[in-house]
N, C-alpha and C positions, 0 to 999 in steps of 0.2 A: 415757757411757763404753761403752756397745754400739754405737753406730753403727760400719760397716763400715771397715777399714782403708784404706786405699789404696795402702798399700806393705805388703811382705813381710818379715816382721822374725824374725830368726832366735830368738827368747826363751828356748828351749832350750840354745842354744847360749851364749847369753851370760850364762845361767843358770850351767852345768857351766863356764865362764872366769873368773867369782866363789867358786865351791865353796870354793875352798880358802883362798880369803882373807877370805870372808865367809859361814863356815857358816850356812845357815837363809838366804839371803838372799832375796826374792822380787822377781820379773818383770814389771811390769806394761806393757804397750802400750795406750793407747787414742784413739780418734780424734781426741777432742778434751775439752777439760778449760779450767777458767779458767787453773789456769795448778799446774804441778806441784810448784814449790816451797808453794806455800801449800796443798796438800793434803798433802803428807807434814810440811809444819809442823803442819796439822791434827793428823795421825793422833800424832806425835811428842807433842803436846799434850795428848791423850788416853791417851797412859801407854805407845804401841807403841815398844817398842825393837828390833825385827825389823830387820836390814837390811835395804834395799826401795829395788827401782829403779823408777823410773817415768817411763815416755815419754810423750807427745804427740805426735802428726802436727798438730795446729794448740792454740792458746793464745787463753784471747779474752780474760784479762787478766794474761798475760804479762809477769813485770816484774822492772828491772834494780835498780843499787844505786841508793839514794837513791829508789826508788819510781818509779825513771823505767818508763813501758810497754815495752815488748820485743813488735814484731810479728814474727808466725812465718811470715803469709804460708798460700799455699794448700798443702795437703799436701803435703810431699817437699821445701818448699822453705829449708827449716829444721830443725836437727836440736836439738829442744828437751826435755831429760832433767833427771830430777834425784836423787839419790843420799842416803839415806839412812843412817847408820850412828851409834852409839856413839860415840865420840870423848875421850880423856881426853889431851891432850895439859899438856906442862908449861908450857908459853907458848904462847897461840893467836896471836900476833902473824905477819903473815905468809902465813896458810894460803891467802887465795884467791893471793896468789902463785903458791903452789906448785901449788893449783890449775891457773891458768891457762901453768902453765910444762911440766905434764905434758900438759897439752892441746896444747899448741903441738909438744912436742919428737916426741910422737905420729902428729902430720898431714907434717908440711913443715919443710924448713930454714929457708925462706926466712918463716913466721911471725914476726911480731915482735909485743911485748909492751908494751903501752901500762899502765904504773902508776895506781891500783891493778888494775884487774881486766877489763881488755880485751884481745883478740887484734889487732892491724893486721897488715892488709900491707897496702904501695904508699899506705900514712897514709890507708887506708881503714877502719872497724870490721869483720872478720870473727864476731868471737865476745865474749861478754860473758860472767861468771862471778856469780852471785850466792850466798854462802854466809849461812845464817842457823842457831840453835842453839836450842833448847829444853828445859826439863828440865816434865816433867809433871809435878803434884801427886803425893806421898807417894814419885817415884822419885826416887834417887840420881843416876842416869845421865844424862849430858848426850847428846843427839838432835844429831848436824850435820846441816844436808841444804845441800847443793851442786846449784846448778844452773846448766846450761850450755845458753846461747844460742846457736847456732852456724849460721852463714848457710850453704845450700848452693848453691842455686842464683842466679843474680844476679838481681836483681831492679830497677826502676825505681828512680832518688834519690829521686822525689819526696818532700819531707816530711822528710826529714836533711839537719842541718847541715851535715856529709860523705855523700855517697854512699859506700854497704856493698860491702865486698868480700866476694864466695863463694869455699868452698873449692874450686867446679869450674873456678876459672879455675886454681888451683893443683894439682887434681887432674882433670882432664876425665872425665868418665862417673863420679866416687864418687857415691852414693846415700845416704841419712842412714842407713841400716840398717848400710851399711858404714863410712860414717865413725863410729857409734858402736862397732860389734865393732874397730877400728881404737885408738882412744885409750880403750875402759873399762878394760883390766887395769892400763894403765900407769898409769892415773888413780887406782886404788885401789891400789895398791903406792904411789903418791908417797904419799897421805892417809896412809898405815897408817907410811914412811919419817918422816912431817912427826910424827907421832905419839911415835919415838921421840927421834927429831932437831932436830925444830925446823926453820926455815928457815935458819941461818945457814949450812949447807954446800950451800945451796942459790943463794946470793947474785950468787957468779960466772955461773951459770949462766942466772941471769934477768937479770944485767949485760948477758950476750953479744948477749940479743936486746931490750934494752931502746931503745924506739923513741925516747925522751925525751931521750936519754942527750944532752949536751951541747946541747942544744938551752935557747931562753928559752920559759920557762914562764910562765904567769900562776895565782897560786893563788885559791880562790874569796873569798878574804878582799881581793881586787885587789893583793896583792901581787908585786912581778916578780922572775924570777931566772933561775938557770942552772941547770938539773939535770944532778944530777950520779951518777947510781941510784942503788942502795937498799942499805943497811946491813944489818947480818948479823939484824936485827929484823923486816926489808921496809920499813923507814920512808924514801922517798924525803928524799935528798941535796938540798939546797936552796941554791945563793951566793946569797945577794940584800944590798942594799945596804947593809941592816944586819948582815948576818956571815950566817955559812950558819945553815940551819933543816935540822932534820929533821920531817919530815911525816909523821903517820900516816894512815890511809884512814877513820878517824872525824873527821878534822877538817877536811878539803877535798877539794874535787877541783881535777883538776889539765888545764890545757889547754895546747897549744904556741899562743905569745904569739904576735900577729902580727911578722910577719918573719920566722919561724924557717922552718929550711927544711923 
């Protein structure tokens, strides 16, 4: 965590843009880490209930839902954070939704929303969401930490099933420093919205940019259908031959079936 930065990150600043909706919160930047969701799961596990953000300029075991790896690439080339806070919602069903819906609405219009927790454009991956929760020994308090994978500059396919989209081909010249000062207040206003609200008035909204939406799916159980988005729960809308399904994000994932466009 001491080695040298290689980009310039405004931590003050984006310190004083949390103040007030996450008093006590802290700032961390460092050059490189295994991966910053499983240290603030750490520290969360150990009894810290501090708000606490914490960046990475590279990840060396960076990882998405399901355990899959998440590479960050060489500095600057990925904007890879993760967010810590309290969290007492009345239904947690939904949240990396709303997650990945504040992230999207933040950058681009043109962002679209792959169910459960991925950013597309142009049916490329941009961005990935991984939320995990902890309560430490003798606390009450449940720990969320949220963490966002987010491509910045474009990089080689090699090695992906799809090749990755960056947000510099949708923003030319943003820089991760600026894409994070860009979507962190929005992103902490949705959590804290999701907190008293729940996802269900959030639904139309991640309809609009839902990339799946009428398209055939295949679920990880090999069964086939028509998606049809996500219910006021976030549980993706499923036809399939035996009557529709709803799907929650503990029970499969979800792929566009071949053919689909």
């Amino acid at each position: 965590m001491n080695e040298p930065l290689a980009l310039i990150w405004p931590a003050a600043d984006l310190r004083a843009s949390l103040a007030a909706v996450l008093p006590g919160v802290t700032v961390e930047v460092c050059a490189r880490i295994d991966s910053t969701n499983t240290e603030l799961m750490r520290r969360a596990r150990a009894g810290a209930t501090t708000p606490a953000l914490l960046v990475a300029e590279q990840q060396s075991a960076g990882r998405g839902r399901l355990g899959r790896p998440w590479q960050s690439g060489a500095p600057g080339a990925a904007l890879s954070f993760s967010l810590a806070l309290p969290l007492a919602p009345r239904d947690w069903s939904g949240l990396s939704l709303a997650v990945g819906l504040a992230v999207a609405e933040s950058l681009h219009p043109a962002i679209g929303l792959k169910w459960p927790n991925d950013l597309w454009w142009q049916d490329r991956k941009l961005a990935g969401i991984l939320v995990e929760t902890a309560v430490a020994p003798a606390q009450a308090t449940r720990q969320v930490v949220i963490g966002v994978g987010l491509n910045i500059a474009p990089r080689p396919g090699e090695g992906f099933s799809t090749p990755p989209a960056a947000l510099q081909e949708l923003l030319p010249g943003v820089d991760a420093p600026a894409a994070l000062a860009r979507l962190l207040a929005p992103l902490v206003q949705a959590v804290r919205c999701f907190e008293q609200d729940g996802f269900a008035p959030l639904a139309a909204r991640f309809n609009a940019r839902d990339v799946l939406a009428r398209r055939p799916v295949r679920l990880s159980d090999g069964t086939e259908g028509l998606a049809l988005g996500v219910g006021p729960s976030g549980a993706l809308q499923v036809d399939t031959a035996a009557g529709r399904r709803e799907i929650s994000s503990a029970e499969v994932s979800v792929r566009p079936a071949e053919g689909g466009r």
